[in-house]
C-alpha positions as CSV (number, residue, x, y, z in Angstrom):
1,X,1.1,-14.3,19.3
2,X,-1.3,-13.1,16.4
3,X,-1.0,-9.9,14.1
4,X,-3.7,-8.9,12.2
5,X,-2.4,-7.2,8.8
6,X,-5.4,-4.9,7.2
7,X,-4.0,-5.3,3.8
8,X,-4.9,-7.0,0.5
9,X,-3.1,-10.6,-0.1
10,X,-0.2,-10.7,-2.3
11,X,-1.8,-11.9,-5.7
12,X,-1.8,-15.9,-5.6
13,X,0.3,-16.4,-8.5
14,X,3.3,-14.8,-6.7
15,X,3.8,-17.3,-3.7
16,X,3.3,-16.7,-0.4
17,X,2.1,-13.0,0.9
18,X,6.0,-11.5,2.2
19,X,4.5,-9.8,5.4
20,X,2.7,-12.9,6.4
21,X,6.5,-14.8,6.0
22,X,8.2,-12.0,8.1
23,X,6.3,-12.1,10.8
24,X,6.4,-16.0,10.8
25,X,9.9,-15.7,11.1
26,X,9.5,-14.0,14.7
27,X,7.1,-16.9,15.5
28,X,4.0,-14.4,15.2
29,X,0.8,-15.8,13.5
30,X,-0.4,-13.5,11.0
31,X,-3.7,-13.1,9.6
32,X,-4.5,-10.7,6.9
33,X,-8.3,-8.9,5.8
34,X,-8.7,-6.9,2.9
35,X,-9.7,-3.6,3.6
36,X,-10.3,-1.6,0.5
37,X,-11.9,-2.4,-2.9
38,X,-10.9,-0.6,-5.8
39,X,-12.8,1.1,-8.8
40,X,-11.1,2.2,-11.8
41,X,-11.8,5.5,-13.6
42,X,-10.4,7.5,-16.4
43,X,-9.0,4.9,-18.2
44,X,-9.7,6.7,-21.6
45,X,-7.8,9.6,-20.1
46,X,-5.0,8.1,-18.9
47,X,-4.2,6.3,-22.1
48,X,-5.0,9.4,-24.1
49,X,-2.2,11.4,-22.0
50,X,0.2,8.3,-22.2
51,X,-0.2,8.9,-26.0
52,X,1.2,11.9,-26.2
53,X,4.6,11.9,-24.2
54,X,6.0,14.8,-25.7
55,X,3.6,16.4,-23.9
56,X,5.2,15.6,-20.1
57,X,8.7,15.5,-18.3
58,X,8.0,12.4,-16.6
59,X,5.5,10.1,-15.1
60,X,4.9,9.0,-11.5
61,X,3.2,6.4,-10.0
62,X,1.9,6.5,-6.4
63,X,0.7,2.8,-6.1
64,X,0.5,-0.4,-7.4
65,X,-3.2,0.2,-8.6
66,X,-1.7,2.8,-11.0
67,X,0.3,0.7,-12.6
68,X,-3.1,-2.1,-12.8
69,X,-5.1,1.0,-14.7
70,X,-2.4,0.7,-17.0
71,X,-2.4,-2.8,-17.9
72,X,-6.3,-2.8,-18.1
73,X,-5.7,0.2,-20.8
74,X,-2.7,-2.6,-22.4
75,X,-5.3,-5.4,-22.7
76,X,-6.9,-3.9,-26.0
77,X,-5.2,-5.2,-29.1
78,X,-4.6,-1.3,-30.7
79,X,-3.6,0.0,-27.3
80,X,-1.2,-2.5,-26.7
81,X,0.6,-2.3,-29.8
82,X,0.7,1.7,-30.1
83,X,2.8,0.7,-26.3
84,X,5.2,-1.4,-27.6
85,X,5.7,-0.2,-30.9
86,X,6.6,3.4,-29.8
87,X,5.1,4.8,-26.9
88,X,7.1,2.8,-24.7
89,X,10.4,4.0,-26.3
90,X,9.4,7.3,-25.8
91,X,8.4,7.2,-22.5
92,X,11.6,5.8,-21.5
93,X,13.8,8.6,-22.0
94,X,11.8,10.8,-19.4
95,X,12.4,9.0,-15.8
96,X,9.6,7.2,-14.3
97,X,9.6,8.0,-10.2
98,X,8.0,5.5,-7.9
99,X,7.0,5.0,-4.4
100,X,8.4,1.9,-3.3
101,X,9.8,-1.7,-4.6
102,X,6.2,-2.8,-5.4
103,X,5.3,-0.6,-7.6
104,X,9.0,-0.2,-9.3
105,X,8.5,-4.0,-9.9
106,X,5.1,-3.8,-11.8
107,X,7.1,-0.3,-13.7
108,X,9.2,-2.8,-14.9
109,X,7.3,-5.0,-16.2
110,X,5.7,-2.9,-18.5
111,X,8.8,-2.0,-19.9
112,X,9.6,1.0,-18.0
113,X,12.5,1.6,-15.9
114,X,11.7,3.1,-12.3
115,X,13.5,5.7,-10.3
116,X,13.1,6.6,-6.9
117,X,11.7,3.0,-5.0
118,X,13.5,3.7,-1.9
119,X,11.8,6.7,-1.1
120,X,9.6,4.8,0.9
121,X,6.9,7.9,1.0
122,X,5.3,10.5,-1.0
123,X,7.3,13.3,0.8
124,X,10.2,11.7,0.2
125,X,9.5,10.9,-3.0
126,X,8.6,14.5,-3.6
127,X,12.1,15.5,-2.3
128,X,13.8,13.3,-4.8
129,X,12.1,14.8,-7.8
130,X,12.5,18.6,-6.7
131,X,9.8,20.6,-6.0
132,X,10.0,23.1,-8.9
133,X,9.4,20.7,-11.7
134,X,5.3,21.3,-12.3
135,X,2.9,18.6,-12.3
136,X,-0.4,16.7,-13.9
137,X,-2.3,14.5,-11.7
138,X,-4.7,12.3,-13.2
139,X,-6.9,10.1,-10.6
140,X,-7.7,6.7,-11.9
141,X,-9.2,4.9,-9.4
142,X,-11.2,5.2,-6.1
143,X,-11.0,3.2,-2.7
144,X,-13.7,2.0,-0.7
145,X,-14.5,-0.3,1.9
146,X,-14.3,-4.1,0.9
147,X,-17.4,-5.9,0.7
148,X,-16.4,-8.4,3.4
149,X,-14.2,-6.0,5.9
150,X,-16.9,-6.1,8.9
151,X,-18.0,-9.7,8.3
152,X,-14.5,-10.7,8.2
153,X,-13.0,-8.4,11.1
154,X,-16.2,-10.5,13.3
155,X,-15.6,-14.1,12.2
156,X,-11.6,-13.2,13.0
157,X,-12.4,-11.7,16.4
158,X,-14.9,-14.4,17.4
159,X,-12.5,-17.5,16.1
160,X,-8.7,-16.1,17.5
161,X,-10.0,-13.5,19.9
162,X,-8.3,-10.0,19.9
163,X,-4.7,-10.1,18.4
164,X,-1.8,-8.6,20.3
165,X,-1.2,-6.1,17.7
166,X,-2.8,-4.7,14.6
167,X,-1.3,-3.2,11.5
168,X,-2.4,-0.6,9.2
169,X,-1.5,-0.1,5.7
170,X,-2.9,3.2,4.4
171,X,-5.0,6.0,6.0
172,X,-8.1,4.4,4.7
173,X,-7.6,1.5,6.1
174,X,-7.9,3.4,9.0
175,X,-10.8,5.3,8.1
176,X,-12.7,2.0,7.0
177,X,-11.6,-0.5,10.1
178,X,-10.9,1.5,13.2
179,X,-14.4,1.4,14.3
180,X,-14.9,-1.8,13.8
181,X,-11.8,-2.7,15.8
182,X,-13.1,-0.8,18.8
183,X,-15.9,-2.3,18.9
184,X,-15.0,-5.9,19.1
185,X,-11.9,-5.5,21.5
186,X,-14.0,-3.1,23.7
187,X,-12.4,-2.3,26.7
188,X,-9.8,-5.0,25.9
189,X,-8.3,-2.2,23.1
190,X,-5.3,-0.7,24.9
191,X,-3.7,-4.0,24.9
192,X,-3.4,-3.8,20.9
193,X,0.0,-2.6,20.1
194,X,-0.9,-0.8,16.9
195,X,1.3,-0.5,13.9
196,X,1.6,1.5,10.8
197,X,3.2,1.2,7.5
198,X,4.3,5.0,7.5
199,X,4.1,8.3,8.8
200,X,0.5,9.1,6.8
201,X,-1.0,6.2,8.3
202,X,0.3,6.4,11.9
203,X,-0.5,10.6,11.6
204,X,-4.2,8.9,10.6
205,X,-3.9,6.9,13.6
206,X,-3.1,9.1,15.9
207,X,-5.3,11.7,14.7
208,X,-7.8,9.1,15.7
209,X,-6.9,8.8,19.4
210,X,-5.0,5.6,19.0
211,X,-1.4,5.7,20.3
212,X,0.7,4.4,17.8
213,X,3.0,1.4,19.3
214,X,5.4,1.3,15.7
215,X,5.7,2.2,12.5
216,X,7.9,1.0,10.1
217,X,10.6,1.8,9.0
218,X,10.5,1.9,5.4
219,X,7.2,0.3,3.9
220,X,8.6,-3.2,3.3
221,X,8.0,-6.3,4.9
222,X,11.2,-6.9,7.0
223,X,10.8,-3.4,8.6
224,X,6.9,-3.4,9.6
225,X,8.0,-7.3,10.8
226,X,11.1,-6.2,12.6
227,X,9.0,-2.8,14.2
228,X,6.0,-5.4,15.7
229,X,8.5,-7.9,16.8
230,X,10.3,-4.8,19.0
231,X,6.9,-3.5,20.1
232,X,5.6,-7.0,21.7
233,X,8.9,-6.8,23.7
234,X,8.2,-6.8,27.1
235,X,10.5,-3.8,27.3
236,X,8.7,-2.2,25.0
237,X,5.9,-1.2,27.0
238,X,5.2,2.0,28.7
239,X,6.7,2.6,32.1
């Protein structure tokens, strides 16, 4: 059976893409389509308030992305060596909370040790660092659709006709590609099972009219894997 992922390939120079390799190993042909693009802002604000540690308890990073702004900052000569001559030290006596395993890996490789990866979500995450400690947010980048997403979403509809299930990675995935899937399964749509990588994306789902077959449950590849592999159960259907 097929599974369409709407998700952004692993990047090439780390092997094969781990959700595409789980599902595999349940004999389901994945296929994935890259839903958002990504545009960075700020950057000369976000290195100015990594300059000045003293001035925060902590830093926290929501997504991998973050941690991308960061290394785009780390790719000027003078910014890289203020890092790794002292800034880096400094930041590493305050903790460093993370979402999940992805972005604790890229933490690390900047030299910063991450806290907090099997929180799975941002409320969980939240719970782990206490709600009384205050706060800066700092945006530094912006999603929107890819380029390619309803070109792409066509060809794959046309050439492997509709998959038995589709999974969703983020609530703007939703927002970007749930149109276009209604329109090409047409009335052909309920037999989807739909799937989401966490409670914010199946709540997005949902509070789109689409009944939510699984979601997984923690955002890693075995789990969303394991949670489509249960839903295409025969059992697993609706009595």
């Amino acid at each position: 059976m097929k599974v369409l992922l709407l998700k952004d390939p692993k990047d090439k120079d780390s092997g094969p893409d781990p959700y595409i390799k789980e599902l595999g190993s349940y004999s389901l042909e994945a296929t994935l389509i890259p839903v958002l693009s990504f545009e960075f802002t700020s950057l000369g604000s976000l290195f100015e308030k990594l300059s000045h540690p003293e001035c925060y308890g902590g830093l926290v990073f929501t997504s991998p992305r973050a941690l991308e702004a960061i290394k785009i900052c780390l790719k000027e000569k003078n910014k890289n060596e203020a890092w790794s001559k002292s800034l880096k030290q400094m930041w590493n006596i305050k903790p460093t909370y993370v979402v999940g395993k992805t972005t604790a890996s890229l933490v690390e490789e900047i030299g910063l040790i991450p806290q907090g990866e099997k929180a799975g979500n941002a409320e969980k995450l939240a719970e782990y660092i206490c709600s009384s400690i205050p706060l800066e947010s700092l945006t530094v980048y912006q999603t929107t659709q890819h380029p390619d997403l309803q070109e792409s979403l066509s060809s794959y509809f046309s050439q492997q006709g509709i998959p038995a299930s589709v999974a969703f990675f983020s609530p703007s995935g939703v927002k970007f590609c749930l149109q276009h899937i209604r329109k090409l399964s047409g009335d052909l749509i309920n037999q989807v099972k739909f799937a989401a990588i966490g409670p914010s994306t199946a709540e997005a789902l949902q509070g789109a009219g689409i009944a939510v077959s699984c979601t997984a449950g923690s955002p890693t590849p075995q789990d969303l894997a394991a949670a489509i592999h249960t839903a295409l159960q025969p059992h697993s259907c609706s009595e």
